[in-house]
DRENDO-1510 file (C-alpha; in Angstrom, 1 decimal, always signed):
<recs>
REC; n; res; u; v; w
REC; 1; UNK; +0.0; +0.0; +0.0 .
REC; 2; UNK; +1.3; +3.5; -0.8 .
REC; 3; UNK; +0.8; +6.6; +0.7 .
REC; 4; UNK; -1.4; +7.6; -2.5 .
REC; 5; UNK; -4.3; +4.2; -1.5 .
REC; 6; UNK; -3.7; +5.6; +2.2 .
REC; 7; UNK; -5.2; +9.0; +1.1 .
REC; 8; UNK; -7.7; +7.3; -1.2 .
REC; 9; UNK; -8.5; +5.0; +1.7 .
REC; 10; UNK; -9.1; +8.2; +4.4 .
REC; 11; UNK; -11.0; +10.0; +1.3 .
REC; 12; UNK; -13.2; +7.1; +1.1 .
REC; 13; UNK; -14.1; +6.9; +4.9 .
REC; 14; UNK; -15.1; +10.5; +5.6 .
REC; 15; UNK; -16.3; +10.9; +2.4 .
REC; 16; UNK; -14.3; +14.0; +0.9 .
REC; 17; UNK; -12.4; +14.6; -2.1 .
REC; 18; UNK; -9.1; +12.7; -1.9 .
REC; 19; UNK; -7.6; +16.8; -2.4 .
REC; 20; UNK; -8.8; +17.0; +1.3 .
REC; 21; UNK; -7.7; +14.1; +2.5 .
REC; 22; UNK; -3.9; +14.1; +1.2 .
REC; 23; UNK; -3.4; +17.3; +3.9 .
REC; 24; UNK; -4.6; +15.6; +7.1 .
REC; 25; UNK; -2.6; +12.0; +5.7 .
REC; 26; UNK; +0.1; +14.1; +5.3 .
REC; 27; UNK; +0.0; +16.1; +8.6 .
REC; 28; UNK; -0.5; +12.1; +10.6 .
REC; 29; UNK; +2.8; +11.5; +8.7 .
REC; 30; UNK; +5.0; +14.9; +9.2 .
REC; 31; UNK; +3.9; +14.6; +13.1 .
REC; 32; UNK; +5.1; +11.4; +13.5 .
REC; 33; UNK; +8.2; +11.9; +11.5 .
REC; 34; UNK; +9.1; +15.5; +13.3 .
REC; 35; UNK; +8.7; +13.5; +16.6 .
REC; 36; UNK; +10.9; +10.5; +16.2 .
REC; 37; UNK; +13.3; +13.2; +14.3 .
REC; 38; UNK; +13.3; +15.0; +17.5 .
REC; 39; UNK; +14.4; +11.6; +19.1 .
REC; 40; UNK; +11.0; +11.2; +20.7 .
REC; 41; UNK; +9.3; +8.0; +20.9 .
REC; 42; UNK; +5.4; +7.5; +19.8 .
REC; 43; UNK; +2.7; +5.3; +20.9 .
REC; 44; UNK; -0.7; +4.6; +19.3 .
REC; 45; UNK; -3.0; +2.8; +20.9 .
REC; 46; UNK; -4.1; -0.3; +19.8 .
REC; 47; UNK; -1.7; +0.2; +16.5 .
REC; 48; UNK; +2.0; -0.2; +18.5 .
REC; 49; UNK; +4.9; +1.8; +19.5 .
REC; 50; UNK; +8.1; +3.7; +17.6 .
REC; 51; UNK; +11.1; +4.1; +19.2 .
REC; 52; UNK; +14.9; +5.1; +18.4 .
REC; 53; UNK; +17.4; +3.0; +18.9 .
REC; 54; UNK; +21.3; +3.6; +18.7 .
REC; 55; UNK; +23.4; +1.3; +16.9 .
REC; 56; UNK; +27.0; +1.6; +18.2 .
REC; 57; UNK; +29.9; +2.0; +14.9 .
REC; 58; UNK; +30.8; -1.7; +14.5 .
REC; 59; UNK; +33.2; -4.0; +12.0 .
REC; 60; UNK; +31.3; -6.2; +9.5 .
REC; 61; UNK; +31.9; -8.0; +6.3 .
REC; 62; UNK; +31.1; -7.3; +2.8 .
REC; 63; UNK; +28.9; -10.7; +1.9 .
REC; 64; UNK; +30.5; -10.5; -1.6 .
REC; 65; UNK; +34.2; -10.0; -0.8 .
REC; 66; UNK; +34.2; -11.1; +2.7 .
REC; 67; UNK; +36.0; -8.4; +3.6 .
REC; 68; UNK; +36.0; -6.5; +6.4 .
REC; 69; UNK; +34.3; -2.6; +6.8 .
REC; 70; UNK; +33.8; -0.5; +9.3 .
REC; 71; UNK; +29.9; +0.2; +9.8 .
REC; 72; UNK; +29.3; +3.8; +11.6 .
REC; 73; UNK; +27.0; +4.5; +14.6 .
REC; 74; UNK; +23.7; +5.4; +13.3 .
REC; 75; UNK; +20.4; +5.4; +14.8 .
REC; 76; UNK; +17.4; +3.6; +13.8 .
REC; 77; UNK; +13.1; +2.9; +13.9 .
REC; 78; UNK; +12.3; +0.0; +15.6 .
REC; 79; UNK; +8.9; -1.1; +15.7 .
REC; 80; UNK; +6.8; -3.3; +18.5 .
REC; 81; UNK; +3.4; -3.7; +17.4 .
REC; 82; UNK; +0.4; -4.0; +19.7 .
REC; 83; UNK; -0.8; -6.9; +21.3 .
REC; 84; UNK; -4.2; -5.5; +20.2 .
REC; 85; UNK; -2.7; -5.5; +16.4 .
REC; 86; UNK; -0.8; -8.8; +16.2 .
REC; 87; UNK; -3.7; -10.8; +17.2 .
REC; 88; UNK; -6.3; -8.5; +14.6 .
REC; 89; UNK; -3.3; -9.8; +12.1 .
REC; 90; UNK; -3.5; -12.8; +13.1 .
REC; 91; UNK; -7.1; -13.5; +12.9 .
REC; 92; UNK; -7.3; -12.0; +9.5 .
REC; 93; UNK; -4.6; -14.4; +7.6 .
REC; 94; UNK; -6.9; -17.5; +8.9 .
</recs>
């Protein structure tokens, strides 16, 4: 799914034009981008929670060459899904 059937998607259930929608999908999406940019965690209920994580500079190997490289400290999005979401996931594959 792509941001473009997201805003169809929201268009769809509050019936407006999809020119009205692509603000307030777009506004969802800057506020959670702004806050994890900002190092902040989010948590939506029933959905799951974002957090940053650090990943310490490490040595690891080129999978073609097997060579060694350094890999620098970053930080990255992890994930953790609700327990609310996993099991409406779940249910909906069987």
């Amino acid at each position: 799914m792509t941001k473009q059937d997201i805003i169809k998607n929201v268009a769809k259930e509050l019936k407006i034009p999809p020119k009205e929608a692509r603000p307030i999908v777009e506004g969802v999406l800057g506020h959670i981008r702004k806050s994890l940019e900002s190092g902040i965690g989010l948590e939506i209920s029933g959905f799951g929670k974002f957090t940053i994580r650090k990943k310490n500079q490490r040595i690891g190997r080129n999978p073609m060459t097997g060579e060694e490289a350094e890999i620098t400290a970053r930080k990255v999005v992890t994930f953790k899904s609700s327990k609310l979401f996993r099991e409406a996931v779940n249910h909906a594959s069987q």
